[in-house]
N, C-alpha and C positions, 0 to 999 in steps of 0.2 A: 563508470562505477566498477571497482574491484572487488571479485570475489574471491577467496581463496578456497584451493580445493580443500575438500573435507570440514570446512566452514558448514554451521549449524545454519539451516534455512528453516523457519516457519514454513508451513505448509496451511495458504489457504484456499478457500474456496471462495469466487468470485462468478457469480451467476454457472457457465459451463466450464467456466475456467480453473485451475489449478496452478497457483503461483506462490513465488516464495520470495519472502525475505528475510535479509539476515538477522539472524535470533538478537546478535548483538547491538542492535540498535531498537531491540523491543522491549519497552521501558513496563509495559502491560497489556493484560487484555482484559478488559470491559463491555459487559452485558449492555445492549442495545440502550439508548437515552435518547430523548427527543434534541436534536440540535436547534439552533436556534440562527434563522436569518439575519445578516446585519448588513448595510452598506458597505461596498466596496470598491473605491474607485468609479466607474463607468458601470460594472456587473454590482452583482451579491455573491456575498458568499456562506458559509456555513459554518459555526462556529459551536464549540462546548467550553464550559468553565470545566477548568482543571487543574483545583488549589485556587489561586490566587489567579492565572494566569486563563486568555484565551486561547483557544488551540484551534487551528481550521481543522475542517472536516472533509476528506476526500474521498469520496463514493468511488470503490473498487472497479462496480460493475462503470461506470463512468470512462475511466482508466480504455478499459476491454471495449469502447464503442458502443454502452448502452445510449440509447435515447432519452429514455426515462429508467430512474430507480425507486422501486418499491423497497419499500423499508418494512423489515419484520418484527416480530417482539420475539425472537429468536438469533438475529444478527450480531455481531460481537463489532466490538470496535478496540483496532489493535493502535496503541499511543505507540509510537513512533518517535526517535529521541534524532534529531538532524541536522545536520549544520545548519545554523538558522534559528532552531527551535523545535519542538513539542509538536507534531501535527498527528490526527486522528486519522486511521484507514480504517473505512466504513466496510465490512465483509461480510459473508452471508455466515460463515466458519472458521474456523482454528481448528483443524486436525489432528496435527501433527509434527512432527521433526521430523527433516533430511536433510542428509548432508549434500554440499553441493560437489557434482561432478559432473566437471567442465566436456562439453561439446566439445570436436572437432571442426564443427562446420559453423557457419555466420547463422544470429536469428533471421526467419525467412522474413522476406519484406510486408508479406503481410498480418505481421505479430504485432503490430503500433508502437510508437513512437516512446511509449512508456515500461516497453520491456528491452532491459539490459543485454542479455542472455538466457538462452535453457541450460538446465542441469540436465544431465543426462542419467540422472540415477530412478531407481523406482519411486515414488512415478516422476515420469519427467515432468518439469516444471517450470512455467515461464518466471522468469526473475525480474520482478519490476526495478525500476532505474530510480532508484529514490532521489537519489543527486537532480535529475531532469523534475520529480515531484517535488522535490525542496525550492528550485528555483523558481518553479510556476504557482506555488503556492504560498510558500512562507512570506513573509514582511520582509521586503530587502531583497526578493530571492532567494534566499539561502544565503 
């Protein structure tokens, strides 16, 4: 995943975490709604009507190596627009705007397999890999 510098990054918050992704692939942000379980394959998964259409739902703190995620009637959920489709990121917040500014140095190997890169601006911020969330979760992969 490509970010350019000075690119507009959402600023959210995901349990202790603080991450970002690109403003321009954020279609909206939506006040907390009960999702609804559906068969999936082998697992389940998580799913919201929106329009016409179903959209999965991806629990942030999930992302960051939560076990279990508590769902608040405070929590936002940011529609995401991806190759692929329309998919839901489940957050505890929406912030803010920063712009991204690129690191020097590699994500450390302990940041999970679902952040791209950190920006190194105030505050720094891990930058999830949506390309790697499109293909794990959308129909098709992405």
């Amino acid at each position: 995943m490509t970010v350019a510098p000075g690119e507009l990054l959402a600023v959210l918050r995901v349990g202790g975490w603080r991450c970002g992704v690109p403003l321009g692939l954020v279609v909206r942000v939506l006040s907390a709604a009960m999702p609804v379980k559906v068969p999936r394959g082998e697992g389940t998964s998580f799913v919201l009507r929106l329009g016409e259409a179903l959209a999965p739902v991806v629990f942030g703190a999930a992302l960051f190596g939560a076990s279990a995620v508590e769902l608040g009637v405070s929590d936002k959920m940011v529609v995401l627009r991806l190759p692929g489709g329309d998919c839901v990121l489940w957050v505890d917040a929406v912030e803010d705007l920063a712009p991204y500014v690129p690191l020097n140095a590699p994500a450390p190997a302990d940041a999970g397999p679902w952040v791209a890169c950190f920006s190194g601006g105030e505050p720094t911020l891990a930058v999830l890999d949506l390309e790697k969330v499109a293909a794990e979760y959308l129909p098709g992969g992405g």
